[in-house]
C-alpha positions in Angstrom: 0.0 0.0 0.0 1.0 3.7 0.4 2.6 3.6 3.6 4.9 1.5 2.1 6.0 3.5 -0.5 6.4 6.3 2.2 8.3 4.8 5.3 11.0 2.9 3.1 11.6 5.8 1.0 11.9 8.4 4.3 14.4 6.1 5.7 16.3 5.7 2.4 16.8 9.4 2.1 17.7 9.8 5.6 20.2 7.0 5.8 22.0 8.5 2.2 21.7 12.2 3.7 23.8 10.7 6.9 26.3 9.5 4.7 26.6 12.9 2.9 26.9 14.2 6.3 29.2 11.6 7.1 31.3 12.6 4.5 31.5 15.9 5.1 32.8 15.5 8.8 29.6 16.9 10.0 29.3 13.7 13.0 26.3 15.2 14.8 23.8 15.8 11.3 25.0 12.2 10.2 23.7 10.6 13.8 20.7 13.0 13.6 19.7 11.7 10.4 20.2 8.0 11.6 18.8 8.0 14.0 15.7 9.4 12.3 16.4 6.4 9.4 16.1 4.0 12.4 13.1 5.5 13.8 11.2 5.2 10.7 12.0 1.1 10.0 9.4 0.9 13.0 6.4 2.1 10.5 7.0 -0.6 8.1 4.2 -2.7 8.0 4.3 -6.3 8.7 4.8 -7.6 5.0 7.9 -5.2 5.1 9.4 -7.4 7.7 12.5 -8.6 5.4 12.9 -5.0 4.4 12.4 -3.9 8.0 15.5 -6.1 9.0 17.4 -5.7 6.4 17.3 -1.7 6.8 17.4 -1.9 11.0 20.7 -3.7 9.9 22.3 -1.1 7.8 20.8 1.7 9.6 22.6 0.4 12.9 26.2 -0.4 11.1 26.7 3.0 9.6 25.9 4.2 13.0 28.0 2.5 14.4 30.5 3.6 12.1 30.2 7.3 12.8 30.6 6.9 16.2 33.9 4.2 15.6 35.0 7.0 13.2 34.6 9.9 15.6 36.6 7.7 18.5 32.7 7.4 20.3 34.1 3.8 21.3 31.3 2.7 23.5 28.8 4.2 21.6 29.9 2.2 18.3 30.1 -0.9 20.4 26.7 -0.8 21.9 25.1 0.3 18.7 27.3 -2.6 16.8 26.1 -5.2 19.7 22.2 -3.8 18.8 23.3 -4.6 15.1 24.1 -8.5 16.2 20.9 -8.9 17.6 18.6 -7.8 14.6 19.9 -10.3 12.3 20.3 -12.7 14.9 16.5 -12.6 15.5 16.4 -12.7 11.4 18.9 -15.7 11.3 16.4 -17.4 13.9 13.0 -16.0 11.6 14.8 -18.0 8.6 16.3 -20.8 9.9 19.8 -20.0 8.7 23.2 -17.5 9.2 21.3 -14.0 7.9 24.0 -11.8 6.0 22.5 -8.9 8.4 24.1 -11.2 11.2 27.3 -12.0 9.5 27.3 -8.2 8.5 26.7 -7.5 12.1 28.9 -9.7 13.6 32.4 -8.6 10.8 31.6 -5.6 12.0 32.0 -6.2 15.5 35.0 -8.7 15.0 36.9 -5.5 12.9 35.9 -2.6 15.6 37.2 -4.8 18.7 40.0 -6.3 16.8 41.3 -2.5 15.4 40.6 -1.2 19.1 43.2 -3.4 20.4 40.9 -6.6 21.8 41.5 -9.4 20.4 39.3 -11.6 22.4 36.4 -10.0 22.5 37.4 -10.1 18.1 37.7 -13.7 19.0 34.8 -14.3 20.6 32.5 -12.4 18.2 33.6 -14.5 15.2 33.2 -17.5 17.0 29.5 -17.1 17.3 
């Protein structure tokens, strides 16, 4: 239906307008409009729900990225760990390893393992 046409676009446009902002150093306007791009995933409706997952995902991973980019360390870990969890709950929906979870978890193995932690990097990949 219309709403959604509406709710997937919104969040497209404000996930590429974070990564413009992103790119143009400008860390607080590329959370802002993440944040909204996350905030809108939960008007999908229910026959979005691969769509809603697979946006959740991407939405939470370049968040996480802007805050691992502007040294917000626990921020992009909590965010990153949020990240896990939606494609877990996908991998669980489908029976099967979701790339949101592999996604997810790459991430998570390449932030601890750049910030010095090996064993949490360990750990994550092991899962």
């Amino acid at each position: 239906g219309e709403t959604h046409g509406l709710a997937s676009i919104e969040c497209l446009a404000c996930r590429g307008l974070g990564e413009v902002a992103k790119q143009e150093r400008d860390i607080d306007e590329a959370e802002d409009f993440l944040k909204r791009a996350f905030q809108v995933t939960s008007s999908f409706t229910e026959d979005e729900l691969e769509l809603k997952e697979e946006m959740e995902s991407k939405v939470l991973l370049d968040l996480a990225r802007v805050f691992a980019d502007s040294k917000q360390n626990n921020a992009a870990e909590k965010i990153a760990l949020q990240a896990i969890e939606v494609g877990k709950a996908k991998s669980q929906r489908i029976g099967a390893s979701s790339q949101e979870e592999l996604q997810a978890l790459n991430f998570a193995g390449s932030f601890y393992a750049r910030n010095g932690q090996p064993l949490k990097a360990a750990n994550i990949m092991k899962r």
